[in-house]
C-alpha positions in Angstrom: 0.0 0.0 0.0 1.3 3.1 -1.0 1.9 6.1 1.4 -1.2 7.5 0.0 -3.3 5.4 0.5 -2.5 4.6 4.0 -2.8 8.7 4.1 -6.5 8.6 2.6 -7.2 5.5 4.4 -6.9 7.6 7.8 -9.2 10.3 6.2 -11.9 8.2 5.2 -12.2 6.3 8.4 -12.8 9.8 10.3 -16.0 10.1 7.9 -19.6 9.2 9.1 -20.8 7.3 5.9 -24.6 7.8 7.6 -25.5 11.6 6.4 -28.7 12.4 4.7 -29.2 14.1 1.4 -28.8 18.1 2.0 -32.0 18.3 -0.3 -34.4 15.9 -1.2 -34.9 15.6 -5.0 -37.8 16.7 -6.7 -39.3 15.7 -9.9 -39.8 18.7 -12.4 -43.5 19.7 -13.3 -42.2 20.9 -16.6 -39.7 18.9 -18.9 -35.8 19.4 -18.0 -33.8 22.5 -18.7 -31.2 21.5 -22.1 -27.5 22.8 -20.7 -24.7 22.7 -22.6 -21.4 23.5 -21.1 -17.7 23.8 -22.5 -15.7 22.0 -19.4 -16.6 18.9 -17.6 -15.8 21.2 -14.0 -18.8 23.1 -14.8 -21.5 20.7 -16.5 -20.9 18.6 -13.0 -21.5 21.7 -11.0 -25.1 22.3 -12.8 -25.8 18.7 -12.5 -25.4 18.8 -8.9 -27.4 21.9 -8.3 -29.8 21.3 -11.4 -30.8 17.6 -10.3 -33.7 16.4 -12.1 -34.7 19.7 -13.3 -32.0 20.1 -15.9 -30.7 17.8 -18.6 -26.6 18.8 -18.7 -24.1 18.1 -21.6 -20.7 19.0 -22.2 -18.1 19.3 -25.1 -14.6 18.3 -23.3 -14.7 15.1 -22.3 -12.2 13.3 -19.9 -8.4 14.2 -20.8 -9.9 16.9 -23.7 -7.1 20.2 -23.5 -9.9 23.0 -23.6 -6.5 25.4 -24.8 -6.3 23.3 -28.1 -10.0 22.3 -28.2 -11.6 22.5 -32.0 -15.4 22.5 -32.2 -16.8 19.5 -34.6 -19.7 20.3 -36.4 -21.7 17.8 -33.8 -20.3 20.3 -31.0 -22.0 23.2 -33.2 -25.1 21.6 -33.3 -25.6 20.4 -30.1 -24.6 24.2 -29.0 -27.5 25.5 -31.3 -30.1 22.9 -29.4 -29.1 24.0 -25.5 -32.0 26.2 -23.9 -28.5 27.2 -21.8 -24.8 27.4 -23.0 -22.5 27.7 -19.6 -19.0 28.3 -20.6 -15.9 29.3 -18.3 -14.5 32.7 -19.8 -11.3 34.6 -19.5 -9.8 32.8 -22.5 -10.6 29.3 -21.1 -12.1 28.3 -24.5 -9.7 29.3 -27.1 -10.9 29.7 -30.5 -14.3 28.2 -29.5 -14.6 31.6 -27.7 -15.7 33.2 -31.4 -18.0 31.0 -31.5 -19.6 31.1 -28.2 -19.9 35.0 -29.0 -21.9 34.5 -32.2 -24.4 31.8 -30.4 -25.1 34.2 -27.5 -27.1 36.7 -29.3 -29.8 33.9 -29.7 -29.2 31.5 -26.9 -28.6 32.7 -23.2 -24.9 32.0 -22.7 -23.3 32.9 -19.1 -19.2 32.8 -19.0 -19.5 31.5 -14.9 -15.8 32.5 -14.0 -16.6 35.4 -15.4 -19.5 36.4 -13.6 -17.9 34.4 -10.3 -14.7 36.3 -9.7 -14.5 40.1 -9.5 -12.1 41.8 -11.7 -9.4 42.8 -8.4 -9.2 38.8 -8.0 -8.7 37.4 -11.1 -5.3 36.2 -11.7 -2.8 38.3 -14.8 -1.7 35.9 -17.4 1.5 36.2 -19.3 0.7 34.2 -22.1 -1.5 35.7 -24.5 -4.5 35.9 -21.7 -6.0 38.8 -20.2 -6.2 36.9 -17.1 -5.5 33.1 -15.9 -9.0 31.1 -16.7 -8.2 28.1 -14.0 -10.6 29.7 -11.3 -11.8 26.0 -10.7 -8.2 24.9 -8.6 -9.3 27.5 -6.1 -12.4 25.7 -4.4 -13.4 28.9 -2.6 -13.6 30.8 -5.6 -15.2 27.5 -7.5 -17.9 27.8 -4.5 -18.8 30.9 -5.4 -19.2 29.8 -9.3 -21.6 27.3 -8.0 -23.8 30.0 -6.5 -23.9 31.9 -9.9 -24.4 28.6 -11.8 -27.8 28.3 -9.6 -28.7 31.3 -10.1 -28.4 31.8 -13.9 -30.7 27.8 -13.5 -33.2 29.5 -11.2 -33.6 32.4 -14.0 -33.9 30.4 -17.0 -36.9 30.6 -19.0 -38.6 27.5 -18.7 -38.1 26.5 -15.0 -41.2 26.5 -12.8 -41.4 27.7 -9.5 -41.2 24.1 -8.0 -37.8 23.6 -9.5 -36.7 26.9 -8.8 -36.5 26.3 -4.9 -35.2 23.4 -5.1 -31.8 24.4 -7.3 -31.4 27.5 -4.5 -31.9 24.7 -1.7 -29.0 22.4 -3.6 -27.0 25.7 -4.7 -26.0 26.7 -1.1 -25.9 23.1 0.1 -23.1 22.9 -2.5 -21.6 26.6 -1.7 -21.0 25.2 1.9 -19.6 21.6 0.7 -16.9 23.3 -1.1 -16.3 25.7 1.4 -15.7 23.1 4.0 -13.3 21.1 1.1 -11.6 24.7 1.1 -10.8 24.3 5.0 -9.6 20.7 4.3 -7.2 21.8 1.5 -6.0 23.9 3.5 -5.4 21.8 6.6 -4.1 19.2 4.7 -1.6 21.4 2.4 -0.7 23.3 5.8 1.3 20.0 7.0 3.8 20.1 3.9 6.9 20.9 5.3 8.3 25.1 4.5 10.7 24.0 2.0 9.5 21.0 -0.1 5.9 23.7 -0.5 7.0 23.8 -4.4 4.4 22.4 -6.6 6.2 21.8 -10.7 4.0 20.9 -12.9 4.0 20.5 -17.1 2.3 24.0 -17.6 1.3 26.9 -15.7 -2.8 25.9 -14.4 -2.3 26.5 -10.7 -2.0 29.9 -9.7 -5.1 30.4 -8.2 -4.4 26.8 -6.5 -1.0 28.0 -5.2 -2.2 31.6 -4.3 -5.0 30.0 -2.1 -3.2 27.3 -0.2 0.0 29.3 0.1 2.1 26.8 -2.4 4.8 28.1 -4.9 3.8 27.0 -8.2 5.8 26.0 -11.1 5.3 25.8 -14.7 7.4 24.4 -17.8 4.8 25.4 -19.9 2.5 29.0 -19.7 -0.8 29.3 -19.0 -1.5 28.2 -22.2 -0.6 24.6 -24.1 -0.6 25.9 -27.7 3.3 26.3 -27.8 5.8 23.8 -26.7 8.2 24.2 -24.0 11.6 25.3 -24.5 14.9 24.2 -23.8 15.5 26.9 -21.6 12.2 26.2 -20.0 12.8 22.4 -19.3 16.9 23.7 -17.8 15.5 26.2 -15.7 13.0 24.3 -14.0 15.7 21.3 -13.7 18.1 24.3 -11.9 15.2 25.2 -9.6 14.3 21.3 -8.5 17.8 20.6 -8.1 18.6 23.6 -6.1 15.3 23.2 -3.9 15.3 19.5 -3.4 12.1 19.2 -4.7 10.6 15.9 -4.3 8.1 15.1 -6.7 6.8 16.7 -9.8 3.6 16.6 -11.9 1.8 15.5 -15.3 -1.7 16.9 -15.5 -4.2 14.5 -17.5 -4.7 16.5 -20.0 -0.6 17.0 -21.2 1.8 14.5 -22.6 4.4 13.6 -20.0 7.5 13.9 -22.2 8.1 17.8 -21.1 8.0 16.5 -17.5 10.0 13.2 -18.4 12.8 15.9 -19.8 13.0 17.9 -16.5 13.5 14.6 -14.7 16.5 13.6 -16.7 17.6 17.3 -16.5 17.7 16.8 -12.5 19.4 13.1 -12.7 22.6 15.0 -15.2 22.6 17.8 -12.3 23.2 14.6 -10.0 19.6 15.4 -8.5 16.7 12.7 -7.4 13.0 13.8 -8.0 10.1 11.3 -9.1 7.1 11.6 -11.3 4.4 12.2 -8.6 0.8 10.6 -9.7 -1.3 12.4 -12.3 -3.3 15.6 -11.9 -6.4 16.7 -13.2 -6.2 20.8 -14.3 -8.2 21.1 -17.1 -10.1 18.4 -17.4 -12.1 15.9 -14.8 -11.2 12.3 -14.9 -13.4 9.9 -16.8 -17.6 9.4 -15.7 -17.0 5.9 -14.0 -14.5 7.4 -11.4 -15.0 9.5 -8.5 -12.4 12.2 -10.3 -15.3 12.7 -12.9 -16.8 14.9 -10.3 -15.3 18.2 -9.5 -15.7 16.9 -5.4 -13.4 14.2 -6.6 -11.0 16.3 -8.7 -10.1 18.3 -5.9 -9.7 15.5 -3.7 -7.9 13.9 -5.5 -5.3 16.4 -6.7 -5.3 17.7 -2.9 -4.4 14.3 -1.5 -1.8 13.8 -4.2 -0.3 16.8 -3.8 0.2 16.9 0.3 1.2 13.3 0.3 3.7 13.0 -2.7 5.5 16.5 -1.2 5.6 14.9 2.7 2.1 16.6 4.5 -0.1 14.2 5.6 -4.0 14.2 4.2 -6.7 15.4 7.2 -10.0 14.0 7.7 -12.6 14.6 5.1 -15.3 17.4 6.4 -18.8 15.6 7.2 -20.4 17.5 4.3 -18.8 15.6 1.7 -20.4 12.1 3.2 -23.0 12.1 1.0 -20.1 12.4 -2.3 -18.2 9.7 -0.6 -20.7 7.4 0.2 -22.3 7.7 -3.3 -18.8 6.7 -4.8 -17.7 3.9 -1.6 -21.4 2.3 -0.7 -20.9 0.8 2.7 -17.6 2.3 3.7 -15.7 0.2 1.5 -12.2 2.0 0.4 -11.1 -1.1 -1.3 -12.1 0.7 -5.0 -10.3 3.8 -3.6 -7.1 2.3 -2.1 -6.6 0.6 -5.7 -6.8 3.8 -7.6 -4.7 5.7 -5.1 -1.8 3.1 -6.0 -2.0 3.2 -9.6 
């Protein structure tokens, strides 16, 4: 068993499984709202305050770069057959982002980063950006995304009244869920010892991450992945891990790992030692079937990885996240869990 899991194991045993629902589902009185989103982070987000009153699709699936995404003509139609379109903003979308403009003066379209973080919080970009789109790594700031997710749901033509309470009820339930997963990243990324707090990854997605739970953050690539990595990218970064000790650094799902793989030999030729830590998800959620296809379990995940792979140790789970885990471990059984965590 790896020192993760043992790590998780702890957390999940200081979980009640027994929690009830924070809202009780209701059937709509009217047929369900048609949402398409861009990201997976968001269409889980109106899915889980939506419930049965909206019917949520989205373009970029599971290990999908939304920097290089290219709209098929499918994506275009299934765009021009949403009642909703829920994108991110702030350059998240790329080229789609022309496209997203043109269908918004005849569908409602909300960009829910956008609208989410004031102007005085959103993060510069040096890479062709305005500002950094990655709002999602920050669950304080994805907490408040959720609240204007249920709102733009509650005002959308074609929910009742019925449906409309119920969204609000699930909307703040969610607000305080990741709020409470907030306090938990930071408890957990609090016990990472002062100098290994250096988080390397293949390009530049967690600012908002390491500006919220007080990590330094560091990318081979920018912001965006449309240009490849330099050489004097890939030495610098092998200087700075050598130099730091840095145990561990990491490929995000939705980039190829040879950029990282080159930093690693550039720290064994320095006569350094740092490993490939597991996989994190930045732009992308993990696939449906796993509990990292939910934005709950993206952050958990790439919370636990992080504090465990640079030497903190993982804190118990808050109770408001029972219902998640028990939906995902029925029963209390880890075993699922404890096999992905060693993969």
């Amino acid at each position: 068993m790896t020192r993760l899991a043992r790590t998780f194991t702890t957390a999940l045993l200081l979980l009640v499984l027994a929690w009830p629902s924070a809202t009780a589902q209701q059937a709509p009185a009217t047929a369900p709202l048609t949402v398409v989103a861009t990201v997976g982070m968001i269409a889980d987000v109106a899915r889980q305050v939506g419930g049965q009153c909206v019917n949520v699709e989205f373009l970029m699936g599971p290990g999908s770069d939304p920097h290089l995404f290219r709209a098929s003509a499918g994506d275009i139609n299934k765009l021009r057959r949403a009642q909703l379109i829920l994108f991110g903003g702030l350059g998240l979308e790329g080229q789609l982002g022309e496209v997203l403009t043109g269908l918004s003066r005849s569908i409602p379209a909300v960009a829910v980063s956008e609208a989410a973080v004031p102007e005085e919080q959103r993060l510069a970009s040096l890479a062709g950006y305005a500002y950094d789109p990655h709002v999602w790594l920050d669950a304080s700031q994805w907490a408040d995304a959720a609240l204007v997710i249920g709102e733009t749901l509650v005002d959308a033509a074609g929910v009742d009244a019925q449906c409309g309470a119920a969204i609000g009820e699930r909307a703040a339930a969610y607000h305080a869920l990741l709020n409470d997963l907030d306090d938990w990243a930071r408890r957990s990324l609090g016990t990472i010892p002062d100098e290994q707090r250096v988080l390397v990854t293949a390009h530049d997605a967690f600012a908002y991450f390491g500006r919220a739970y007080d990590i330094e953050v560091v990318g081979v690539q920018g912001i965006s992945t449309e240009t490849e990595a330099a050489v004097a990218d890939i030495r610098r970064v092998a200087d700075l891990v050598v130099e730091r000790a840095v145990p561990a650094v990491f490929i995000e799902s939705t980039i190829n790992p040879r950029t990282l793989q080159a930093v690693i030999d550039g720290v064994r030729q320095r006569g350094g030692d740092v490993r490939l830590g597991a996989q994190l998800y930045a732009d992308s959620l993990g696939a449906g079937d796993r509990p990292e296809g939910t934005y709950v379990g993206m952050l958990v995940h790439d919370v636990a990885v992080i504090t465990t792979e640079l030497g903190g140790t993982v804190a118990g789970l808050p109770a408001s996240a029972a219902e998640w885990l028990a939906t995902w471990y029925p029963d209390g059984d880890t075993d699922l869990f404890l096999a992905r965590a060693e993969e």
